[in-house]
N, C-alpha and C positions, 0 to 999 in steps of 0.2 A: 177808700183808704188813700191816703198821701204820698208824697212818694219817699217819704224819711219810712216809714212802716212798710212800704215794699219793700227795700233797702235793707231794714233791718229783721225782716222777717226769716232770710235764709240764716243768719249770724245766728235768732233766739232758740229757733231751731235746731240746729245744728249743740245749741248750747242744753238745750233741754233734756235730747235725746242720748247726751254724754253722759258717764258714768256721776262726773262732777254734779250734774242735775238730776241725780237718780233717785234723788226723796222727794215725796209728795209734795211737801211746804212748798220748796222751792219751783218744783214744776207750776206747781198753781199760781206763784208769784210771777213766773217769768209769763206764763200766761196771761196776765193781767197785765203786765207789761206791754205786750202788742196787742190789747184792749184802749188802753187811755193813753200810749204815747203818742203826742202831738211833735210840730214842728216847735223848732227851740229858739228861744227869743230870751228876755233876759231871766233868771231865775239866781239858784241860791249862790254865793260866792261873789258877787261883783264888785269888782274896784277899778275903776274907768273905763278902759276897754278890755281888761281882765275879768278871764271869769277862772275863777278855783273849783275843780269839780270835789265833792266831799270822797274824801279818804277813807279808806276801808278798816285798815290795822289800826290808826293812830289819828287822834282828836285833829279834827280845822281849827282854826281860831274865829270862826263866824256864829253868832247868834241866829239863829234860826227856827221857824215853822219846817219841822222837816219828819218823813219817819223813814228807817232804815228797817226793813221784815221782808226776809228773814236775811242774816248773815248766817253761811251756814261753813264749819270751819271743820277740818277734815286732817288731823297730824300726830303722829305718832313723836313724844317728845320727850323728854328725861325728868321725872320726880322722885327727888331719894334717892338718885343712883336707881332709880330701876325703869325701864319703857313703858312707855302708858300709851295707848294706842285712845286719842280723846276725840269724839263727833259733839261737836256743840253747835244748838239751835239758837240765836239770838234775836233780838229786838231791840232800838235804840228809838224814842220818841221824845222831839223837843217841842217846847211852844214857846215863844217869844211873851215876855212879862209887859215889857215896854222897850221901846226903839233901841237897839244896844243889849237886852239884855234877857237873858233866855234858861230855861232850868227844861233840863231832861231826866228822862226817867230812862234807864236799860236793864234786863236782866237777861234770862233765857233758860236752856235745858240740857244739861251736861247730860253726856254716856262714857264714860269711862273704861277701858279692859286693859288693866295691870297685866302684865304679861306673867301668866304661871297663878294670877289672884283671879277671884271672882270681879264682877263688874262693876261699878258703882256708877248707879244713876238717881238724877233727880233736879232739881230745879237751884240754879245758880240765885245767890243773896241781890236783891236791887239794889242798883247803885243809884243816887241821885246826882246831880251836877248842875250846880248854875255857874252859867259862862255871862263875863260883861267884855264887852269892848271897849277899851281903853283908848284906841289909835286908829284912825281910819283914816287913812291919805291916799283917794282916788288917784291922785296927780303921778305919786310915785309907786303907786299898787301896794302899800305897805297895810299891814293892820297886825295889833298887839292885843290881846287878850288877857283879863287874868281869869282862873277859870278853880273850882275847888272839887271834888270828886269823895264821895261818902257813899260806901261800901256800906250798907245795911246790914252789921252781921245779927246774926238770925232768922233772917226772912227767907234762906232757902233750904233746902234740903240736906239733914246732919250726914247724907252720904258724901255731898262733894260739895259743903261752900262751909265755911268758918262759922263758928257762934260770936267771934268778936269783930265789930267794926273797924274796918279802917277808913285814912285820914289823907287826901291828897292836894294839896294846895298845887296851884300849874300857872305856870303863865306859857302862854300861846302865841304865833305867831308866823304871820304870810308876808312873800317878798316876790312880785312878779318881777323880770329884768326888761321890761317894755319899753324902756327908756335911758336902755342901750344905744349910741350912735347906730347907724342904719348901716354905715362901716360891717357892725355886729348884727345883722340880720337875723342869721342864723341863729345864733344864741336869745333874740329876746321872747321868744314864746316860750323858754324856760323859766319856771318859778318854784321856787321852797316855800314851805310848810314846815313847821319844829312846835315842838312845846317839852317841856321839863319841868319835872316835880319832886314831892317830897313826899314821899311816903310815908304815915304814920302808923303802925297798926296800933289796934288794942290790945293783940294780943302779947305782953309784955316777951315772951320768949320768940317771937318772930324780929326777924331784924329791919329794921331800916334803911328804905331806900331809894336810890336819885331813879326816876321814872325816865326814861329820855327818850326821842323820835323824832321821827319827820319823815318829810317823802320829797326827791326831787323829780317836777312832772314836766311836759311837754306838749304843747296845747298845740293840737293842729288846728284849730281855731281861730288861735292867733294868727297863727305861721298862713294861714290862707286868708285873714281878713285883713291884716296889721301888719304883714311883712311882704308876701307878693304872690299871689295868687297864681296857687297850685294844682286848679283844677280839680280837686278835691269833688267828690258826689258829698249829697248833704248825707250820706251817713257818715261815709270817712271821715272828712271834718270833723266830725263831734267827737271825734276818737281822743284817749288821752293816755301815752304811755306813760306809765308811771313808777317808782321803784320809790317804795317804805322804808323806813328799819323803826324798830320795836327794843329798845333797852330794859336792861332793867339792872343794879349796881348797886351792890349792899354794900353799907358805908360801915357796918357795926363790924370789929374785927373777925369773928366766927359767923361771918354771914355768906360765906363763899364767893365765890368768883361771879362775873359777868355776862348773864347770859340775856338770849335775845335773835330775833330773827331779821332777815333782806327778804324782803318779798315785792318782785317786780311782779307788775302784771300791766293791762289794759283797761280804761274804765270807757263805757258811752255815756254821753250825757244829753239829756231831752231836756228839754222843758219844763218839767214834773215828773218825768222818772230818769234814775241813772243805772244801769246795770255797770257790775265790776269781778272781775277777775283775779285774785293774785296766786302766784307760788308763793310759799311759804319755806325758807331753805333757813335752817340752823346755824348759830355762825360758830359754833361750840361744840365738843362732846356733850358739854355741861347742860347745854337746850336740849339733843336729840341727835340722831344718826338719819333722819330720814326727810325726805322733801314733803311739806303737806299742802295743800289749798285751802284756800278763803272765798267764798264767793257772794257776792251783796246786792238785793234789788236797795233801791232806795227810792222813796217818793219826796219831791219835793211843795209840801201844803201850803208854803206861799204863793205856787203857783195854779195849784190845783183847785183851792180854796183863797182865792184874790182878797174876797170881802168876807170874810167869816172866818174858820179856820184859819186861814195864813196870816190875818192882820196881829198884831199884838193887842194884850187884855185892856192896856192903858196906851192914853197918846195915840190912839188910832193907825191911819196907815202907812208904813215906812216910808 
Protein backbone atom coordinates (compact mmCIF):
# COMPACT_ATOMS: atom_id res chain seq x y z
CA UNK A 1 0.00 0.00 0.00
CA UNK A 2 1.34 3.63 -0.71
CA UNK A 3 1.69 6.03 1.40
CA UNK A 4 -1.40 8.39 -0.02
CA UNK A 5 -3.61 5.02 1.09
CA UNK A 6 -2.07 4.85 4.56
CA UNK A 7 -2.89 8.55 4.95
CA UNK A 8 -6.20 8.27 3.79
CA UNK A 9 -7.24 5.15 5.27
CA UNK A 10 -7.89 6.69 8.96
CA UNK A 11 -10.08 9.75 7.11
CA UNK A 12 -12.34 6.65 4.88
CA UNK A 13 -12.64 5.07 7.86
CA UNK A 14 -13.57 7.23 10.16
CA UNK A 15 -16.00 8.28 7.09
CA UNK A 16 -17.61 5.05 6.61
CA UNK A 17 -18.34 4.18 10.07
CA UNK A 18 -20.39 7.63 10.50
CA UNK A 19 -23.94 7.84 10.51
CA UNK A 20 -23.34 9.86 6.81
CA UNK A 21 -21.99 6.41 5.63
CA UNK A 22 -24.51 4.34 7.12
CA UNK A 23 -26.11 2.79 3.70
CA UNK A 24 -24.72 -0.15 1.96
CA UNK A 25 -24.18 1.54 -1.48
CA UNK A 26 -21.99 3.99 -0.11
CA UNK A 27 -19.99 1.72 2.45
CA UNK A 28 -19.27 -0.45 -0.57
CA UNK A 29 -18.08 2.48 -2.60
CA UNK A 30 -15.98 4.01 -0.04
CA UNK A 31 -14.54 0.69 0.15
CA UNK A 32 -13.49 0.37 -3.29
CA UNK A 33 -12.14 3.48 -2.80
CA UNK A 34 -9.07 2.41 -0.58
CA UNK A 35 -8.97 -0.71 -3.11
CA UNK A 36 -7.88 1.33 -6.42
CA UNK A 37 -6.89 4.74 -5.08
CA UNK A 38 -3.36 5.42 -6.42
CA UNK A 39 -0.99 8.43 -5.97
CA UNK A 40 -2.29 11.49 -8.04
CA UNK A 41 -0.79 12.87 -11.04
CA UNK A 42 -2.53 14.60 -13.68
CA UNK A 43 -6.49 13.60 -14.12
CA UNK A 44 -9.84 15.27 -14.76
CA UNK A 45 -9.94 19.14 -14.65
CA UNK A 46 -6.59 20.44 -15.91
CA UNK A 47 -5.86 23.87 -17.18
CA UNK A 48 -1.94 24.51 -16.82
CA UNK A 49 -1.09 23.97 -13.53
CA UNK A 50 -4.74 23.98 -12.29
CA UNK A 51 -6.47 21.36 -11.56
CA UNK A 52 -10.64 21.71 -10.73
CA UNK A 53 -11.66 18.87 -8.63
CA UNK A 54 -15.41 17.81 -9.92
CA UNK A 55 -18.29 19.39 -7.91
CA UNK A 56 -20.77 17.72 -6.19
CA UNK A 57 -24.21 19.92 -6.17
CA UNK A 58 -23.56 21.86 -9.41
CA UNK A 59 -22.14 20.94 -13.12
CA UNK A 60 -18.06 21.61 -14.06
CA UNK A 61 -17.60 22.92 -17.23
CA UNK A 62 -15.27 19.90 -18.33
CA UNK A 63 -15.95 17.21 -20.88
CA UNK A 64 -15.12 14.09 -19.49
CA UNK A 65 -14.65 10.00 -19.07
CA UNK A 66 -15.91 10.20 -15.59
CA UNK A 67 -18.39 8.22 -13.24
CA UNK A 68 -19.90 9.70 -10.16
CA UNK A 69 -21.66 6.26 -7.83
CA UNK A 70 -23.13 6.88 -5.71
CA UNK A 71 -24.14 10.64 -4.64
CA UNK A 72 -25.98 9.89 -1.81
CA UNK A 73 -28.10 13.00 -0.48
CA UNK A 74 -29.77 13.15 2.98
CA UNK A 75 -32.32 16.71 3.65
CA UNK A 76 -35.33 17.45 4.90
CA UNK A 77 -36.72 20.52 2.46
CA UNK A 78 -39.98 22.48 1.63
CA UNK A 79 -42.62 21.12 -1.26
CA UNK A 80 -45.95 22.88 -1.32
CA UNK A 81 -45.50 24.47 1.69
CA UNK A 82 -45.25 21.22 3.52
CA UNK A 83 -41.58 19.18 4.96
CA UNK A 84 -40.58 16.36 2.93
CA UNK A 85 -37.90 14.58 4.62
CA UNK A 86 -35.95 13.22 0.86
CA UNK A 87 -32.96 10.28 0.86
CA UNK A 88 -31.79 10.03 -2.71
CA UNK A 89 -29.54 7.43 -4.31
CA UNK A 90 -27.85 8.89 -7.48
CA UNK A 91 -25.49 8.04 -10.39
CA UNK A 92 -23.93 10.42 -12.96
CA UNK A 93 -21.93 8.77 -16.04
CA UNK A 94 -20.18 10.68 -18.86
CA UNK A 95 -18.12 9.36 -21.90
CA UNK A 96 -16.34 11.70 -23.99
CA UNK A 97 -17.80 11.66 -27.94
CA UNK A 98 -14.65 13.46 -29.41
CA UNK A 99 -11.95 15.92 -27.82
CA UNK A 100 -14.18 18.67 -26.36
CA UNK A 101 -17.15 16.98 -26.18
CA UNK A 102 -19.05 14.64 -23.96
CA UNK A 103 -22.81 13.43 -23.27
CA UNK A 104 -23.89 11.93 -19.92
CA UNK A 105 -26.36 9.97 -18.64
CA UNK A 106 -27.71 10.50 -14.62
CA UNK A 107 -30.54 9.30 -12.89
CA UNK A 108 -31.10 7.44 -9.49
CA UNK A 109 -33.59 6.42 -6.49
CA UNK A 110 -35.80 8.74 -4.58
CA UNK A 111 -37.34 8.02 -0.89
CA UNK A 112 -39.58 10.50 -0.06
CA UNK A 113 -41.56 10.83 3.78
CA UNK A 114 -44.03 13.95 3.60
CA UNK A 115 -44.42 14.62 6.94
CA UNK A 116 -48.02 13.45 8.29
CA UNK A 117 -48.30 11.58 4.31
CA UNK A 118 -47.38 8.15 3.46
CA UNK A 119 -44.00 7.83 1.55
CA UNK A 120 -43.21 8.01 -1.86
CA UNK A 121 -40.64 6.02 -3.59
CA UNK A 122 -39.17 5.01 -6.77
CA UNK A 123 -36.77 5.66 -9.48
CA UNK A 124 -36.04 9.39 -10.61
CA UNK A 125 -36.65 10.13 -14.69
CA UNK A 126 -33.01 10.21 -16.77
CA UNK A 127 -31.59 13.02 -17.57
CA UNK A 128 -29.30 13.13 -20.59
CA UNK A 129 -26.66 16.14 -21.08
CA UNK A 130 -24.21 16.75 -23.70
CA UNK A 131 -21.49 19.27 -22.71
CA UNK A 132 -18.93 21.01 -25.58
CA UNK A 133 -16.17 23.16 -24.76
CA UNK A 134 -16.25 26.18 -26.22
CA UNK A 135 -12.99 28.06 -24.44
CA UNK A 136 -10.05 26.41 -23.08
CA UNK A 137 -7.02 28.88 -22.04
CA UNK A 138 -4.35 26.92 -20.07
CA UNK A 139 -2.44 30.05 -19.85
CA UNK A 140 -5.14 31.92 -17.90
CA UNK A 141 -6.94 28.63 -16.31
CA UNK A 142 -10.11 29.99 -17.93
CA UNK A 143 -12.79 27.45 -19.76
CA UNK A 144 -16.48 28.12 -21.08
CA UNK A 145 -18.86 25.53 -21.86
CA UNK A 146 -22.18 25.37 -23.40
CA UNK A 147 -23.91 22.40 -22.15
CA UNK A 148 -28.00 21.35 -22.66
CA UNK A 149 -29.73 19.06 -20.05
CA UNK A 150 -33.13 16.81 -20.93
CA UNK A 151 -34.88 15.51 -18.28
CA UNK A 152 -36.57 12.24 -19.67
CA UNK A 153 -40.10 12.76 -18.45
CA UNK A 154 -41.53 9.39 -18.13
CA UNK A 155 -38.78 7.20 -17.68
CA UNK A 156 -39.07 7.16 -13.82
CA UNK A 157 -41.43 6.26 -11.38
CA UNK A 158 -45.18 8.01 -11.41
CA UNK A 159 -44.52 8.26 -7.35
CA UNK A 160 -41.73 10.87 -7.48
CA UNK A 161 -40.49 12.10 -11.21
CA UNK A 162 -42.79 14.13 -13.75
CA UNK A 163 -44.47 12.38 -16.95
CA UNK A 164 -43.38 15.52 -18.96
CA UNK A 165 -39.94 16.57 -20.12
CA UNK A 166 -38.07 19.28 -19.43
CA UNK A 167 -35.52 21.55 -21.34
CA UNK A 168 -32.27 23.19 -19.93
CA UNK A 169 -29.89 24.94 -22.23
CA UNK A 170 -26.49 26.20 -19.71
CA UNK A 171 -23.49 27.65 -20.47
CA UNK A 172 -20.67 26.72 -17.93
CA UNK A 173 -17.75 28.00 -16.71
CA UNK A 174 -14.07 27.82 -14.77
CA UNK A 175 -11.73 30.74 -13.63
CA UNK A 176 -8.50 29.76 -11.60
CA UNK A 177 -6.71 33.11 -10.16
CA UNK A 178 -3.16 31.52 -10.66
CA UNK A 179 -1.89 34.33 -12.27
CA UNK A 180 -2.32 36.72 -9.58
CA UNK A 181 0.84 38.73 -8.85
CA UNK A 182 2.95 36.65 -6.25
CA UNK A 183 2.28 40.03 -4.27
CA UNK A 184 -1.34 37.89 -3.94
CA UNK A 185 -0.03 34.57 -3.01
CA UNK A 186 -2.46 33.78 -0.80
CA UNK A 187 -5.35 34.34 -3.04
CA UNK A 188 -4.12 32.50 -6.19
CA UNK A 189 -4.97 28.79 -5.39
CA UNK A 190 -8.51 30.15 -5.31
CA UNK A 191 -10.91 29.50 -8.37
CA UNK A 192 -14.71 29.54 -9.46
CA UNK A 193 -16.90 27.47 -11.16
CA UNK A 194 -20.62 29.01 -12.24
CA UNK A 195 -23.00 27.81 -14.90
CA UNK A 196 -26.74 29.36 -15.73
CA UNK A 197 -29.63 28.07 -17.37
CA UNK A 198 -33.02 28.25 -18.78
CA UNK A 199 -35.46 25.95 -17.79
CA UNK A 200 -37.96 24.67 -19.95
CA UNK A 201 -40.59 22.39 -18.75
CA UNK A 202 -43.16 20.43 -20.74
CA UNK A 203 -45.33 20.58 -18.43
CA UNK A 204 -47.27 23.91 -19.52
CA UNK A 205 -48.60 24.79 -15.89
CA UNK A 206 -44.97 24.34 -14.17
CA UNK A 207 -43.13 27.73 -14.33
CA UNK A 208 -39.95 28.85 -15.78
CA UNK A 209 -36.86 29.01 -14.70
CA UNK A 210 -33.16 30.68 -14.48
CA UNK A 211 -31.13 27.64 -13.13
CA UNK A 212 -27.92 29.36 -11.46
CA UNK A 213 -24.57 27.96 -9.35
CA UNK A 214 -21.36 27.70 -8.70
CA UNK A 215 -18.68 26.80 -6.13
CA UNK A 216 -15.73 28.90 -4.84
CA UNK A 217 -12.78 26.29 -4.01
CA UNK A 218 -9.42 26.39 -2.53
CA UNK A 219 -6.71 24.11 -3.82
CA UNK A 220 -4.13 23.14 -1.32
CA UNK A 221 -2.46 21.82 -4.20
CA UNK A 222 -1.82 24.73 -5.71
CA UNK A 223 -1.14 26.68 -2.55
CA UNK A 224 1.78 23.71 -1.78
CA UNK A 225 3.02 23.35 -5.45
CA UNK A 226 2.52 26.86 -6.99
CA UNK A 227 2.66 29.30 -4.28
CA UNK A 228 5.24 28.10 -1.47
CA UNK A 229 5.56 25.13 0.08
CA UNK A 230 3.52 24.12 3.10
CA UNK A 231 4.71 20.99 4.09
CA UNK A 232 1.58 19.48 3.39
CA UNK A 233 1.66 15.25 3.68
CA UNK A 234 0.54 13.84 0.28
CA UNK A 235 -3.00 13.42 1.69
CA UNK A 236 -3.46 16.96 2.88
CA UNK A 237 -2.46 18.38 -0.22
CA UNK A 238 -5.04 16.78 -2.27
CA UNK A 239 -7.66 18.23 0.07
CA UNK A 240 -10.04 20.84 -1.54
CA UNK A 241 -12.33 23.22 0.73
CA UNK A 242 -15.00 24.07 -1.15
CA UNK A 243 -18.33 25.96 -0.72
CA UNK A 244 -21.50 25.59 -3.69
CA UNK A 245 -24.73 27.36 -3.88
CA UNK A 246 -27.54 25.79 -5.99
CA UNK A 247 -30.41 28.43 -7.37
CA UNK A 248 -33.16 28.16 -8.75
CA UNK A 249 -35.54 31.49 -9.85
CA UNK A 250 -38.94 31.34 -11.40
CA UNK A 251 -39.27 34.01 -13.94
CA UNK A 252 -43.15 33.31 -14.63
CA UNK A 253 -45.06 35.76 -12.40
CA UNK A 254 -47.06 33.00 -10.10
CA UNK A 255 -43.99 31.04 -9.93
CA UNK A 256 -42.91 31.88 -6.34
CA UNK A 257 -39.95 33.11 -4.84
CA UNK A 258 -36.20 31.91 -4.94
CA UNK A 259 -35.17 29.08 -3.45
CA UNK A 260 -31.77 27.24 -3.18
CA UNK A 261 -29.15 25.96 -1.08
CA UNK A 262 -24.83 26.98 0.41
CA UNK A 263 -23.32 23.90 0.78
CA UNK A 264 -19.65 24.02 1.90
CA UNK A 265 -17.79 21.01 2.45
CA UNK A 266 -14.31 19.25 1.69
CA UNK A 267 -13.54 17.28 -1.39
CA UNK A 268 -10.02 14.59 -1.89
CA UNK A 269 -8.92 14.10 -4.92
CA UNK A 270 -6.81 11.01 -6.37
CA UNK A 271 -5.90 10.17 -9.49
CA UNK A 272 -8.99 8.25 -10.43
CA UNK A 273 -11.11 8.43 -7.50
CA UNK A 274 -12.37 11.73 -5.59
CA UNK A 275 -14.32 11.42 -2.35
CA UNK A 276 -16.57 14.58 -1.17
CA UNK A 277 -18.48 15.94 1.52
CA UNK A 278 -20.91 18.75 1.66
CA UNK A 279 -23.53 20.36 4.19
CA UNK A 280 -26.37 21.22 2.76
CA UNK A 281 -27.83 24.59 4.63
CA UNK A 282 -31.27 26.29 3.15
CA UNK A 283 -30.94 29.87 2.36
CA UNK A 284 -34.83 30.14 2.58
CA UNK A 285 -38.11 29.09 4.53
CA UNK A 286 -39.14 28.52 1.00
CA UNK A 287 -36.15 25.51 0.61
CA UNK A 288 -36.46 24.12 4.11
CA UNK A 289 -35.90 24.71 7.95
CA UNK A 290 -33.09 22.02 8.26
CA UNK A 291 -29.35 21.27 7.50
CA UNK A 292 -28.88 18.22 5.16
CA UNK A 293 -25.69 16.40 3.55
CA UNK A 294 -24.54 15.24 0.20
CA UNK A 295 -21.87 12.92 -0.02
CA UNK A 296 -20.06 11.65 -3.52
CA UNK A 297 -17.56 8.88 -4.44
CA UNK A 298 -16.57 9.77 -7.90
CA UNK A 299 -14.17 7.86 -10.36
CA UNK A 300 -12.30 9.28 -12.81
CA UNK A 301 -12.16 6.77 -16.32
CA UNK A 302 -9.82 8.85 -18.02
CA UNK A 303 -7.51 7.92 -15.68
CA UNK A 304 -8.47 4.52 -14.84
CA UNK A 305 -9.09 3.32 -18.22
CA UNK A 306 -6.03 5.55 -20.09
CA UNK A 307 -6.54 3.49 -23.47
CA UNK A 308 -9.99 2.28 -23.62
CA UNK A 309 -12.60 3.61 -21.45
CA UNK A 310 -11.25 7.04 -20.86
CA UNK A 311 -10.11 7.86 -24.42
CA UNK A 312 -13.01 9.52 -26.54
CA UNK A 313 -15.09 7.38 -29.36
CA UNK A 314 -13.56 9.65 -32.15
CA UNK A 315 -10.20 11.51 -32.59
CA UNK A 316 -8.49 9.08 -30.22
CA UNK A 317 -6.50 10.39 -27.22
CA UNK A 318 -6.84 13.76 -25.54
Amino acid sequence: MDVLQQEARPFLHTLITSKIMGHTPLRLSAALFLTVAPNLAAAHGILGDRFFPATITTDDPFAADELALPTVTFFRHAEDGEQVFEREYEFEYSKTIFPGFALSLDGGYVDASPVGEPAERGFANLELSPIYELIRDPESEFITSAAFRWEVGGTGSKAVAERASSYTPTLQFGKGFGNLPDSAGSLRPFAVTGSIGYAIPGDGSEPHTIEWGGAVEYSLLYLQNNVRDQGFGPFVSRLTPVVEFSFSSPVDNDGGSTTGTINPGILWSGQSVQLGVEAIIPINRATGHNIGVIAQLHFYIDDIFPHSLGTPIFGGAR
